[in-house]
N, C-alpha and C positions, 0 to 999 in steps of 0.2 A: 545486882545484875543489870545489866542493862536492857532487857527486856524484864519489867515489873511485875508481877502478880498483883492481879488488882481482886477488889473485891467484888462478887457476882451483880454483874452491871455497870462496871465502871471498866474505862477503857486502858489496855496496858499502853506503858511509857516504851517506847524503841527510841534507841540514838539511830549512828549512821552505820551498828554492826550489822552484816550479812544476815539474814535473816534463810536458816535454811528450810526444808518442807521433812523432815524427816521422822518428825510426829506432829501431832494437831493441836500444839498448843497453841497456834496462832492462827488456827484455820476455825472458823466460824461453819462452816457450809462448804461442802465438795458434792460434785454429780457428774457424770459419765468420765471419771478418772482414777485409774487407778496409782498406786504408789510402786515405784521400781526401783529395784536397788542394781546398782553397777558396779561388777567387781573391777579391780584394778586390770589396768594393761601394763604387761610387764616386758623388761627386757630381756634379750634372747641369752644373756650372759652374764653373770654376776659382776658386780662394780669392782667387789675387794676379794683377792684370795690371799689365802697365808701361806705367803712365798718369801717368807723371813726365817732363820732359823729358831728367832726368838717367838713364830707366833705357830710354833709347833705343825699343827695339822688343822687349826681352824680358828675362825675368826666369829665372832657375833657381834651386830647391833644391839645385843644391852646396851644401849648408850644412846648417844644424842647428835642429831646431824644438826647444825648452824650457819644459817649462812650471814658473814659479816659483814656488811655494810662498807664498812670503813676499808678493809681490805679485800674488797672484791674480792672473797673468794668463798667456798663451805669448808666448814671446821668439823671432822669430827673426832668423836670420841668413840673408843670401843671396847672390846676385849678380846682375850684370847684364855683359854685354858690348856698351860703344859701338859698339866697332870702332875703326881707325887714326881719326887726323885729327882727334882730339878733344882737344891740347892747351891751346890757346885758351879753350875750354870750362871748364875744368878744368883750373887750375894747379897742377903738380905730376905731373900725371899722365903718363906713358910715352907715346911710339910704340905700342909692340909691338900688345894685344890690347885695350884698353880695359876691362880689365876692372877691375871695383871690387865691396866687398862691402857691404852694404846693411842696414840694419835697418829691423825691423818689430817690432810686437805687438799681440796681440787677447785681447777677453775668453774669447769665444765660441770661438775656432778657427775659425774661418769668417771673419767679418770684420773686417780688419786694417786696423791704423790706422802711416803713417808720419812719424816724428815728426820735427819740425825738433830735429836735434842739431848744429847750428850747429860742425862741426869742418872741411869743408871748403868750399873756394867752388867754385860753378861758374854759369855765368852772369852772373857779377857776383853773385852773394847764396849767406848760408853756411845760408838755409833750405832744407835738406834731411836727406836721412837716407844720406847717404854715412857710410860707416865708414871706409875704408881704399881706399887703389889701391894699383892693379898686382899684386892677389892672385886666386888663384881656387880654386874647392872649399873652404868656408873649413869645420874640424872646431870647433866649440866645444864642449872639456871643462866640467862643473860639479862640484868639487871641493869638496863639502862641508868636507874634512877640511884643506887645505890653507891656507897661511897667505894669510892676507886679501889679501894683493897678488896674490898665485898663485890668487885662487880660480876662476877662468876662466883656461881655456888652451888656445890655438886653433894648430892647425897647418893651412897652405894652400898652395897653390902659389906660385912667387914669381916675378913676369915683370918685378920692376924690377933685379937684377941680370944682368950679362950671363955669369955663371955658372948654369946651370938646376939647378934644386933645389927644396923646400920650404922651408918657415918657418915657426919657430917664436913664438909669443908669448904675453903671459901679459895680465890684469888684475883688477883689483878689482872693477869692474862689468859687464864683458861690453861696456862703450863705448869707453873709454881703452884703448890697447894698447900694452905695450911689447915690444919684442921681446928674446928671449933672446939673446946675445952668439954663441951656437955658429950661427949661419944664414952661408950657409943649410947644411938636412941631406939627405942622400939625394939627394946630390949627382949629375949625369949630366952628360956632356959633349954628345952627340949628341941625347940621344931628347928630345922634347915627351913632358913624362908626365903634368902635371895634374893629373887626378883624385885623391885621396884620400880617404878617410873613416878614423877614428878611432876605438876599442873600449877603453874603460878597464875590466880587472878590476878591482872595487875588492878585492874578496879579495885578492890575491896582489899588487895592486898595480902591474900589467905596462899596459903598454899596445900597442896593434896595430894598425899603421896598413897600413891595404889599399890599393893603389896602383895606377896601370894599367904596366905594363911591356910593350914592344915585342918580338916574340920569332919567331922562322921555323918555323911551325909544317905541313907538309901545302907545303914550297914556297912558302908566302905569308908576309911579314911581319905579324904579327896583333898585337893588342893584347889583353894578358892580365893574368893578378890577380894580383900578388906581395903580400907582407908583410914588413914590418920591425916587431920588437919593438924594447922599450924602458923600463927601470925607472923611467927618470925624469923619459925625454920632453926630453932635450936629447943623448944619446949611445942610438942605434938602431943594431941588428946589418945585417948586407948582407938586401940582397933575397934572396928565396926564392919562388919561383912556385909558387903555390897553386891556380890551377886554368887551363886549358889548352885549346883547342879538340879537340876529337875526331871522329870520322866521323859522330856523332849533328848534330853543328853544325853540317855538312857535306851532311847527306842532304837536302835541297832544293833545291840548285845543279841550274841546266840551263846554267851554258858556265861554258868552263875558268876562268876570273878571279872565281867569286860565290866567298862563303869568309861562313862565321860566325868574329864574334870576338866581345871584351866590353868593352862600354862605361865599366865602371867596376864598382864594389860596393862596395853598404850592410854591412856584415859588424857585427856589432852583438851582447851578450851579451842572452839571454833564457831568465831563469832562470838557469840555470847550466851553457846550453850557449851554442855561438855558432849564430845564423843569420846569411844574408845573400842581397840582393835583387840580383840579377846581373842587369845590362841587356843580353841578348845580341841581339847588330848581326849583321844578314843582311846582309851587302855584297853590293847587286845591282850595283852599277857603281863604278868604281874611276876616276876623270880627273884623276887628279892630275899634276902638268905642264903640262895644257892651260887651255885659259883659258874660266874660269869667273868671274861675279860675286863682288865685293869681299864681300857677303855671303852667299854661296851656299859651301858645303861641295865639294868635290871625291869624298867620300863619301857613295854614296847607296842607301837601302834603308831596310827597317821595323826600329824597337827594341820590345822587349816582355824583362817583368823576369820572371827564372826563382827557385824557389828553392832557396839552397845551403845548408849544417850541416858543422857541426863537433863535436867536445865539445874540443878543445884552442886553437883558431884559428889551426893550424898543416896540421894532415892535414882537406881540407875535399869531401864529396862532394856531386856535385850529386844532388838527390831526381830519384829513380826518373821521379816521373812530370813530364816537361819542359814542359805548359802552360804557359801564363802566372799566377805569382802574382798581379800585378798585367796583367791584359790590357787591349791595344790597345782605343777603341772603335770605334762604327759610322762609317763613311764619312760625312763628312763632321762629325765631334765634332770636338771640341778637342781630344781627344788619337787620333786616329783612326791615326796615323805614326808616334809615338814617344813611349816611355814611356823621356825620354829619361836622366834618372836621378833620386836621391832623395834623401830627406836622409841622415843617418848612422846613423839609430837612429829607430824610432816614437816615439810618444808613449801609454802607456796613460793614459785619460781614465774611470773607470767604471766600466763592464762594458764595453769597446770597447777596441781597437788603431787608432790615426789614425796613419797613413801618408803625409807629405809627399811630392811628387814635380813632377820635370817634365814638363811635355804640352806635344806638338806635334801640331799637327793635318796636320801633312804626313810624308812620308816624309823623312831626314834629309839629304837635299840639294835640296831643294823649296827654290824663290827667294822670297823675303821684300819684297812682299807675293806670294800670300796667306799665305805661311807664318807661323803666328802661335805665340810661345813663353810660355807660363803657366805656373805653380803650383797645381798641384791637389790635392784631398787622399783616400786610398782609404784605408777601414777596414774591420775584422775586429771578429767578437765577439771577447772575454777569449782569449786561446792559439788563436783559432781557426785558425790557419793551418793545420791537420791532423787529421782524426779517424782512430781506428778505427771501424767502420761494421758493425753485426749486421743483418741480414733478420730476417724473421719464423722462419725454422728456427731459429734463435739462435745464439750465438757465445762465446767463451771467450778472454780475457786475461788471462794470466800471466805475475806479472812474476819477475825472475831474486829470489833471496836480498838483502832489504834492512835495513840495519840504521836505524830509524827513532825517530824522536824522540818522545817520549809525548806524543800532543795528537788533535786534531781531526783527520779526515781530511774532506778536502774536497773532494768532483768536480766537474770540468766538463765539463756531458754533457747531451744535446738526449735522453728516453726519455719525451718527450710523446705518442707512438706506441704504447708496449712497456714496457718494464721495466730497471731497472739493479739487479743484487743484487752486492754486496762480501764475499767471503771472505776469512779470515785465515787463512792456512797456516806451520806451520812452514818451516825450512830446505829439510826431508825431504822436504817434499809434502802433512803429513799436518794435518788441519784442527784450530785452535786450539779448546778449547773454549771456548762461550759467543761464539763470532766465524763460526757458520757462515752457509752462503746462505740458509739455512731462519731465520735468527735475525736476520739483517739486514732494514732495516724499506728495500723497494723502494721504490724510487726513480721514479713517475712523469709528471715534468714537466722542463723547459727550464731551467736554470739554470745559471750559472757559477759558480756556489756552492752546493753540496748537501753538506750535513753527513749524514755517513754513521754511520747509527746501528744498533747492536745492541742486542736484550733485556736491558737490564740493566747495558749496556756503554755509557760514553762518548764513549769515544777509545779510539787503538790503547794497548798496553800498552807498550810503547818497552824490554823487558827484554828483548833477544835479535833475530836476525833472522829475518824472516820474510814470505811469499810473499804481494803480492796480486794474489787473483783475482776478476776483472770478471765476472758473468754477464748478459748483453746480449741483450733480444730487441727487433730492432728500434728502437736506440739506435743513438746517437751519443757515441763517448769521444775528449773533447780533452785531458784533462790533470788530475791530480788535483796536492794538496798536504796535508800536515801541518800545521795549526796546532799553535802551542802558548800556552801564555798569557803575557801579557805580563809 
């Protein structure tokens, strides 16, 4: 990784990734600050709706939003579920769940355009934007480094063999797909698992696929997070359960049968640790057995995304404070029920974090109509997902021993109110010369980029480790970084 685990007393290794504050593994010493989580600002109207005949009544981000360099534009991937009885429709397609995955791309990120990519029929005409049947949660990798044919690699659910498993597949363009000879993987005889998303280190080159897993937790069968790694993305280790209901998920229930579980998880590299958007399901009612609508769920209750961190994507804790990263909105919005899950990973656009997702305006067994299923999208400033936070008495952040790379040091911190002053400390404690609070030129205004400057000094010195300390009155700190030049 590229922040290092060192051993007690020795200082860790950071490159030039973002460093965020969202737990203390890089903070040495904090005082008059607290830690704040910020949920997304969302838009007043969902990006995608399923206004295709082929995308039935609803649309989800199981999938991946991308935006491509080369053609200036975001690519995504998605899905849709018909439901049974849509072979006719759509030849080739399965019994089972109707599901298929779909493409899209916009200029703007807001509005999307679906293009006739003439690969399958339905209705009689191959005008549309079907990709693929009988998959679902689809992950698309972009593999810069990888050979042309492999440069996109998608792993998804897989409902057309009657073996349950995932699937693996590769292409050239992100349109054409072939798939890998080992499917399917992560093989399961009994459970429905679905869900997955996808996390590729490109460091280390591992990849991480987060899954849901079925599991007896508290007496109740729950749905929880597992992980399978993978060096190459066609042979992955067994599951491993990464995060687990607990009495916090629990402390809401008023009769024996409600139970919090998880709907799924974003788990995603940022910077150079792991977060992840965890959709945690209040089951207020449980009727499975009885008879319920061909499009109505047996599961029913509010989703809202919490969020989780890692620095390995193996040991992963949920954050302290359990609001909603992304929350529910008002009674009667588009997504007023269910934030019911999300793509695999943001998208940084700027100074901003765009956040794909699913919105339901109903609770997650509400009947269809009025139950309406979109694509919406909620953003953050640059790392905002976390601040540490000073008042007006002011506050102090210290981080542990760092060994740092010679360059720019660069904050991201709201001190449009107050002040932000940077000190340089040795290992020891003790203040570098020419790098103190007194000689650092404050800091105050708003920005996600503040070059941090000393009298005389342009950048840190990168000859040894050493200690930074934040002075904050009345600021906001999300996250700093080290340039260096190119």
């Amino acid at each position: 990784m590229g922040l290092q685990n060192a051993a007690d007393g020795e200082a860790l290794s950071i490159g030039t990734e973002t460093q965020l504050f969202v737990d203390d593994v890089i903070v040495g010493a904090k005082s008059g600050v607290v830690r704040t989580l910020h949920p997304a600002q969302k838009l007043d109207q969902p990006v995608l709706l399923p206004d295709r005949p082929w995308e039935g009544k609803r649309v989800y981000i199981y999938g991946t939003v991308h935006y491509d360099e080369d053609a200036r534009q975001f690519r995504m991937w998605y899905l849709t579920r018909l439901g049974r009885g849509q072979q006719q429709r759509a030849p080739g397609l399965r019994e089972r769940q109707g599901d298929m995955i779909l493409y899209a791309t916009s200029e703007d990120g807001i509005h999307w355009e679906k293009p006739d990519l003439g690969l399958h029929e339905f209705d009689g005409s191959r005008q549309n934007n079907i990709l693929i049947f009988d998959k679902h949660s689809p992950t698309v990798i972009v593999d810069e480094t990888a050979d042309r044919s492999e440069r996109y690699k998608m792993a998804a659910w897989d409902w057309s063999r009657e073996q349950f498993g995932y699937w693996v597949a590769h292409s050239a363009d992100g349109l054409v797909w072939n798939e890998y000879d080992v499917n399917p993987i992560l093989m399961n005889t009994e459970e429905t698992l679905e869900t997955i998303t996808v996390a590729h280190d490109r460091q280390n080159g591992e990849y991480f696929a987060f899954h849901r897993r079925w599991g007896d937790i508290g007496g109740f069968d729950r749905r929880l997070i597992a992980v399978c790694t993978s060096r190459n993305f066609l042979d992955w280790s067994d599951p491993e359960l990464i995060i687990v209901s607990d009495d916090q998920d629990d402390a809401w229930v008023q009769d024996p049968e409600q139970r919090g579980e998880f709907y799924g998880m974003a788990g995603f590299l940022y910077g150079r640790q792991f977060l992840g958007f965890l959709p945690v399901f209040n089951v207020m009612r449980d009727v499975r057995g009885q008879d319920v609508g061909a499009e109505q769920s047996p599961w029913d209750g509010p989703i809202e995304a919490q969020l989780v961190h890692s620095r390995d994507g193996r040991t992963w804790e949920r954050f302290f404070d359990r609001t909603p990263i992304i929350p529910r909105g008002e009674p009667g919005s588009f997504d007023a029920g269910c934030i019911l899950c999300s793509a695999d990973r943001p998208v940084i656009c700027g100074d901003e974090v765009w956040h794909y997702y699913t919105a339901i305006n109903t609770m997650h067994g509400g009947t269809m109509p009025p139950k309406t299923v979109a694509i919406a999208r909620a953003s953050w400033r640059l790392d905002g997902f976390v601040s540490l936070d000073a008042g007006h008495l002011g506050g102090v952040v210290e981080t542990v021993p760092l060994n740092l790379p010679a360059g720019q040091l660069v904050v991201n911190a709201d001190a449009s109110q107050g002040s932000l002053a940077v000190e340089l400390l040795s290992a020891d404690g003790q203040t570098l010369p020419g790098f103190s609070q007194e000689e650092c030129t404050a800091i105050r205004s708003d920005s996600v980029r503040h070059s941090v400057r000393w009298q005389g000094q342009q950048g840190t010195p990168g000859n040894g480790p050493v200690r930074l300390r934040f002075h904050m009155d009345t600021a906001q700190l999300y996250s700093f970084r080290i340039e260096t030049a190119a």
